[in-house]
Structure formats: C-alpha cells, structure tokens
C-alpha positions as CSV (number, residue, x, y, z in Angstrom):
1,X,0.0,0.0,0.0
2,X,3.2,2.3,0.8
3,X,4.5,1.7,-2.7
4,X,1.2,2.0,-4.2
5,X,1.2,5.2,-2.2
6,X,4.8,6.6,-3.5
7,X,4.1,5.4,-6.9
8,X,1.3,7.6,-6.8
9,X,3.0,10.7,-5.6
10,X,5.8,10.0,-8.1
11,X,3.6,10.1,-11.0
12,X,1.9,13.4,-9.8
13,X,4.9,14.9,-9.5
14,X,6.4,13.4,-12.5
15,X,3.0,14.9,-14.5
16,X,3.1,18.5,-12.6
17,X,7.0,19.2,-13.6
18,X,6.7,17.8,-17.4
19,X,3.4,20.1,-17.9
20,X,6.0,22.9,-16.3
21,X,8.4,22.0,-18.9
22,X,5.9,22.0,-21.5
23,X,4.6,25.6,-20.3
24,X,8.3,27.2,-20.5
25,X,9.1,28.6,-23.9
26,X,5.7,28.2,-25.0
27,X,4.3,30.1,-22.1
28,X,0.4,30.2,-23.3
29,X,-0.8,28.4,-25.9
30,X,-5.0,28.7,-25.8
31,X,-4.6,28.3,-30.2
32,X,-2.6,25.7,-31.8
33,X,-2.6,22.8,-28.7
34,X,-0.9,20.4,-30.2
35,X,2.2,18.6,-28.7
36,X,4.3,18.6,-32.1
37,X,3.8,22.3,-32.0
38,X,5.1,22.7,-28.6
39,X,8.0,19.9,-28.5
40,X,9.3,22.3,-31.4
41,X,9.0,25.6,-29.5
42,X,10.1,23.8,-26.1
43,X,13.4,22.1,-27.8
44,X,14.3,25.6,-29.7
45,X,14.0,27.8,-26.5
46,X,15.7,25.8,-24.4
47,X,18.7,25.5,-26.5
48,X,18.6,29.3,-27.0
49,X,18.4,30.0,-23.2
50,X,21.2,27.3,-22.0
51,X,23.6,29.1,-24.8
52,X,22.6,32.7,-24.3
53,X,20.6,32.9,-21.1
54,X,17.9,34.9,-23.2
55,X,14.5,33.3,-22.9
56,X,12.3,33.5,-26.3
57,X,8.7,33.2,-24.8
58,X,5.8,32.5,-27.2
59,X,2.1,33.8,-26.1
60,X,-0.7,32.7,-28.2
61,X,-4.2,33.6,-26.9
62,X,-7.5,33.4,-28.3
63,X,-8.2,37.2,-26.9
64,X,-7.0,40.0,-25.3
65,X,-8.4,40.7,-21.6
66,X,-11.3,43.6,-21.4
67,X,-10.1,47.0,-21.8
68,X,-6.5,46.2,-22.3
69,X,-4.5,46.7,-25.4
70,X,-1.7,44.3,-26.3
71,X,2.0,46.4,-25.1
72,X,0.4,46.6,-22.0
73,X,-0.8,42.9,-21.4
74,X,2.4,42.0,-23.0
75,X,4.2,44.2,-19.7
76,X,2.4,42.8,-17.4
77,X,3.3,38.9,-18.4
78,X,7.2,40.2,-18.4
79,X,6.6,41.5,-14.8
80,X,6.9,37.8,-14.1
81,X,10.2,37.6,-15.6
82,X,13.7,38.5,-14.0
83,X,16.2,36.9,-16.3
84,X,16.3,38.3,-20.0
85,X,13.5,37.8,-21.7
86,X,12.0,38.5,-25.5
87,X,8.0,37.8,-25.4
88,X,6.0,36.7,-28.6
89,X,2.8,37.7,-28.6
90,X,-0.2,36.6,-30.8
91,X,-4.0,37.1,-30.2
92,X,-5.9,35.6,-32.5
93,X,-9.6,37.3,-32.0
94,X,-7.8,40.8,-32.1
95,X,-5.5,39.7,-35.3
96,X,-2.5,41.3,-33.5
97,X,0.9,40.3,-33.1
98,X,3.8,41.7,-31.3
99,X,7.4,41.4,-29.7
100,X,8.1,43.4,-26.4
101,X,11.2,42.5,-23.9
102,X,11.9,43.5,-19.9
103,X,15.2,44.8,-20.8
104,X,15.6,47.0,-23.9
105,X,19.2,46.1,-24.2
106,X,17.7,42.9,-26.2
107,X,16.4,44.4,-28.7
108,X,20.2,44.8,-30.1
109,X,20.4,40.9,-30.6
110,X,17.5,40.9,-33.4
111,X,15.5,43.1,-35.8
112,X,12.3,43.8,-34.7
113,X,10.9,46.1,-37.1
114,X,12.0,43.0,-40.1
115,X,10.3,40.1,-38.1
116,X,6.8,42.3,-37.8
117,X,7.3,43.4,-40.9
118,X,4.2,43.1,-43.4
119,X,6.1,42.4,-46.3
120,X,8.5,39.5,-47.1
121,X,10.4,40.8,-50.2
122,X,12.8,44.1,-51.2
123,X,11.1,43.8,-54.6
124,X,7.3,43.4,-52.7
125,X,8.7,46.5,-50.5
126,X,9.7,48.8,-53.3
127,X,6.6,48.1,-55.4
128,X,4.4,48.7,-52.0
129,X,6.4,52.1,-52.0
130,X,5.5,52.8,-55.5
131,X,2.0,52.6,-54.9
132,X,1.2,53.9,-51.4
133,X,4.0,56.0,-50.5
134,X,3.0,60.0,-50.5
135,X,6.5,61.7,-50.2
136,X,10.2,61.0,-50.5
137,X,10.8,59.9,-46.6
138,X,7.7,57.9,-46.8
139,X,8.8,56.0,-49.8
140,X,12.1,55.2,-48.3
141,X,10.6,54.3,-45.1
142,X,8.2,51.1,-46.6
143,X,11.4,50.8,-49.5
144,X,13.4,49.2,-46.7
145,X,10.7,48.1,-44.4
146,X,10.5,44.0,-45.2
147,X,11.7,40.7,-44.6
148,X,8.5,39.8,-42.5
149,X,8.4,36.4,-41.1
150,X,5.0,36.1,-39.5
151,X,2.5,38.7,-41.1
152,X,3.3,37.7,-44.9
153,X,2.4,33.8,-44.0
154,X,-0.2,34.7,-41.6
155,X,-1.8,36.9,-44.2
156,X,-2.3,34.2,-46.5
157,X,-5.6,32.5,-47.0
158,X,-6.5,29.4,-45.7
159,X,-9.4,26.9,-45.4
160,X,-11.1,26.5,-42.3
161,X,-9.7,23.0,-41.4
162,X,-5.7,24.5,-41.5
163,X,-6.5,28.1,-40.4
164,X,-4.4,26.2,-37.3
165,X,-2.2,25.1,-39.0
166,X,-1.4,29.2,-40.2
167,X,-0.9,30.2,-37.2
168,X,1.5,27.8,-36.1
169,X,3.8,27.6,-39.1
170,X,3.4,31.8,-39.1
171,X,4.2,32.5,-35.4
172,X,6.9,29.5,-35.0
173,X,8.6,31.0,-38.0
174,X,8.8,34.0,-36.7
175,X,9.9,32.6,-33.3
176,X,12.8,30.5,-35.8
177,X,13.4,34.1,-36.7
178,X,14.2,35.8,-34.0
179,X,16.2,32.8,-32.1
180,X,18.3,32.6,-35.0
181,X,19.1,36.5,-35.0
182,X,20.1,36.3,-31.0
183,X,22.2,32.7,-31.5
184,X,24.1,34.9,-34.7
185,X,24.3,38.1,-32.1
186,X,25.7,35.9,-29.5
187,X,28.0,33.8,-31.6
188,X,27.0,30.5,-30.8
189,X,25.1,27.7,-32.7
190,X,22.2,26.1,-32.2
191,X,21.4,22.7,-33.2
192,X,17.6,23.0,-32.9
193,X,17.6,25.8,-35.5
194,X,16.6,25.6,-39.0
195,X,18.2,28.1,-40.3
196,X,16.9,29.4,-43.5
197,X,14.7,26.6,-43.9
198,X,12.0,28.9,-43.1
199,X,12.9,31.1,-46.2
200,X,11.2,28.1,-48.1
201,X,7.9,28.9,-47.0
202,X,8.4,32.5,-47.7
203,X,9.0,31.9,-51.3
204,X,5.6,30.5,-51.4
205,X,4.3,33.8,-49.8
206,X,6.8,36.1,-52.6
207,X,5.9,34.2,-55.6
208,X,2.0,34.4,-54.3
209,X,2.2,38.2,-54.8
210,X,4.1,38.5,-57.5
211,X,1.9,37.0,-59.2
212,X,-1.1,39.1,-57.7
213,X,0.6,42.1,-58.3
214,X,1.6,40.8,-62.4
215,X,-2.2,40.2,-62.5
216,X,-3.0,43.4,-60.9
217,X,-0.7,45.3,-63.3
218,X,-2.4,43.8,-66.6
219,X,-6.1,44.3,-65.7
220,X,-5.1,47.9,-64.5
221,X,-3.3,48.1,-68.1
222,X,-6.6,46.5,-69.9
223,X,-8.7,48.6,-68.2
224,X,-7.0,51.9,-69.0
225,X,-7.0,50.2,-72.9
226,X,-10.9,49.9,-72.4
227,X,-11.6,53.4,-71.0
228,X,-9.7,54.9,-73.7
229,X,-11.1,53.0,-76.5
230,X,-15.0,53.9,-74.9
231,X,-14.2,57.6,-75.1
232,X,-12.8,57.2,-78.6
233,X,-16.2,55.8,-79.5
234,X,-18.3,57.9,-77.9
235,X,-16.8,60.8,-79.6
C-alpha cells in the first residue's frame, strides 16, 4: 500500500514538472494545442536559453483581456520575468501580433521592425512604396521596411480545417526568426535551428504576390485600354 502510495506521488509529480516543462518557452498556448507544436517551440527555446541565457517566450491567446491593449498585457506577463527575456505575442480574436522585452538592451540581438514586418520581399517592399507611398521619406521608409516572417504567412488565406495550421507555421517562424538572429548576435550555434529553412515557405508567400501584383498590373493596363477606347467611341 506504501509503494502503491509513493508510486502515486511519483507520478503526480512526475505529470506536474513535465506540464512545467511544456509551459516554459511556449508560455500560453489557448490556439494551436498540439504537442508537435510545442516539442518544437520547447526544444528551440531551451537550447537558445542554455547558450545565451535569453528566454524567447511565445504567447498565443485566443483574446485580449477587457479593456487592455496588447504592449500593455504584453508588460504585465514580463513582470513575471527576471532573467532576460524576449515575449512573442499573438492574439488571434484581435488579429494582433507583437514582440516586447523587460530589458531593452535585447532588442540589439534581433530586428524587430523585419520580423513584424508586413512584407517579405525588397522587390514586394519597393513596389508597395511605388503605390502607397506619399513623399520621398515615406517612400524610403516602406522601400526598406521587409523581410517579415510572420505577417506575410499569416496573411495568406486558408481553409477552415488549417487556419491552425497558419498560425503555427506563421508564429513559429517568426519565433525561428528571432532565435536565429540572438544565437548569430551571440556567436553560438544552435542545433535546434533551421536556419533558412524557413525562407522556403516565404517563397511561397513572394511568388504568391508577384503573381497578384503581375495580374493586378495587366487588368489595370486592360482597363485603362478599355476606357480609352470607350471615349474614342463615344466621340
């Protein structure tokens, strides 16, 4: 009955320090829930935190808490942090995603602005410029504002059955993202990281909108054939 009794306790305590574990890197997960998902943040983070003793947190909620906005939910979850520490941050319901740290030192070890940034491509960026930009500062400011790694993949369509999916592969490629960045910063190597593997699945997202934008470009040129062929006639 002792044993049985031990055994018991064992196992409790064996189950309450592996869901620690699990909780760790990928600190909330009420989105993707599925173990693959997590081994791959879990084995990532805690390779870049044993060589660098930076913590990359991932948060993925459905929603943001009532009358909140998401820098300052984002500061109150780093309260609970006292080593190092880069946070993640995706809320599904309020389509927002972010990266805020407790020490702005960190912020010297990756790229922020590139990882959120909405476009994947220098040729996507300078076209994007073209089109929307309304002086000379402005145009150089979206010319050089790309090489997104989690809007670009997470703007892409996707049936309802692997809307999941997105959001995993978008957010843990931007997570890939910035691990990779603080392991280059730091000078080490880690064995859990892709490396550009991830680029893969942005060529996808680049060759998607090139080809949008090659359509785009040829009905807007049809069109303007059209219109002036219309007035010709009516004359």
């Amino acid at each position: 009955m002792k044993f049985l009794t031990r055994g018991l306790y064992a196992l409790i305590l064996t189950t309450f320090f592996q869901t620690q574990l699990v909780a760790e890197y990928l600190y909330k997960d009420e989105v993707v829930n599925r173990q693959a998902f997590t081994d791959q943040v879990e084995r990532l983070g805690r390779e870049l935190h044993d060589k660098t003793g930076i913590a990359l947190r991932l948060v993925m909620i459905k929603e943001l808490p009532t009358d909140i906005d998401m820098v300052a939910y984002e500061k109150s979850l780093l309260s609970e942090f006292s080593e190092p520490t880069i946070l993640l941050t995706f809320a599904e319901l309020n389509s927002e995603v972010d990266i805020q740290v407790n020490d702005t030192s960190l912020y010297k070890y990756f790229d922020r602005k590139q990882v959120l940034s909405p476009v994947a491509s220098a040729v996507q960026a300078f076209i994007m410029a073209l089109v929307y930009a309304d002086g000379w500062d402005h145009f150089n400011e979206l010319r050089t504002n790309y090489g997104g790694t989690i809007l670009p993949l997470l703007a892409g369509k996707a049936k309802k059955e692997q809307i999941v999916g997105k959001y995993a592969g978008s957010m843990f490629n931007g997570y890939i993202d910035i691990a990779h960045q603080v392991s280059v910063s730091k000078g080490v190597v880690l064995e859990s990281d892709p490396g550009d593997a991830n680029q893969t699945a942005l060529f996808f997202v680049k060759l998607f909108f090139y080809g949008f934008v090659l359509y785009g470009t040829i009905m807007y040129i049809r069109r303007t054939i059209y219109r002036r062929r219309y007035k010709n006639e009516q004359k």
